[in-house]
N, C-alpha and C positions, 0 to 999 in steps of 0.2 A: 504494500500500500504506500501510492507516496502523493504528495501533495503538490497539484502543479494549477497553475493559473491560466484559467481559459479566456480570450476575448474572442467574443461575437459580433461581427463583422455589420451585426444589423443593430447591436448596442455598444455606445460608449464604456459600459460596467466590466468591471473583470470578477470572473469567478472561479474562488480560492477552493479546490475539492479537497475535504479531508479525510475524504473513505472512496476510495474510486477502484472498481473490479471492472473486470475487462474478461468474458470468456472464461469463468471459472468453472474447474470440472473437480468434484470429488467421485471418484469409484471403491469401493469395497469391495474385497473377496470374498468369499462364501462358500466354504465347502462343509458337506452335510455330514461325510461320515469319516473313519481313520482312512479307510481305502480310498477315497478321493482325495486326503491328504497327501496319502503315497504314490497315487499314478497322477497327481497333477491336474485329477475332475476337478476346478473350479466357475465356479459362478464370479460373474462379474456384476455388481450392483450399482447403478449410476444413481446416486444420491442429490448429487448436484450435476447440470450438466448446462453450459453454456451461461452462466449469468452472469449479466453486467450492470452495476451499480454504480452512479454517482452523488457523494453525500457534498453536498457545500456545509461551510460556516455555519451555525444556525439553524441547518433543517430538521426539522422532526419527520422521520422515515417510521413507517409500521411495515410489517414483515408478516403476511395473511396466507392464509392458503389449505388445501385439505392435509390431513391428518398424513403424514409419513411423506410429503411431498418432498421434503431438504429446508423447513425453516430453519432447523435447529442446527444443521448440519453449516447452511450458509453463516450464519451468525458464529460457530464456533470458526470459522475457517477466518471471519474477520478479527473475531480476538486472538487467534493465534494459538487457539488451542489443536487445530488441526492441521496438517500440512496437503 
């Protein structure tokens, strides 16, 4: 996350983003049993997939969506709980 200054070409104003994602993807593996463990059957679970988010200065962002969508998953990946 870094913080850069946009100007709009159609406004004098510049804006300062303080939370800015660009195309983020989290996946999980998933294997069900030991012998998938050992021959390498994995699941791949797209949690997050494609999202891009820009916070300015100031704003108040809410984070909505159905149940198991990647709220929780996107919000950990911006504190840095997740890689």
């Amino acid at each position: 996350m870094t913080s850069q200054k946009i100007t709009n070409s159609d406004q004098s104003s510049e804006q300062e983003y303080i939370i800015q994602l660009e195309d983020v993807d989290k996946h999980f593996t998933s294997t069900s049993s030991l012998f998938d463990r050992l021959f390498g059957n994995e699941d791949h679970i797209k949690a997050v997939d494609g999202v891009s988010l820009d916070v300015g200065f100031n704003d108040v962002q809410g984070v909505i969506g159905e149940s198991g969508c990647g709220k929780t998953t996107c919000l950990r990946l911006i504190a840095g709980f997740e890689r």
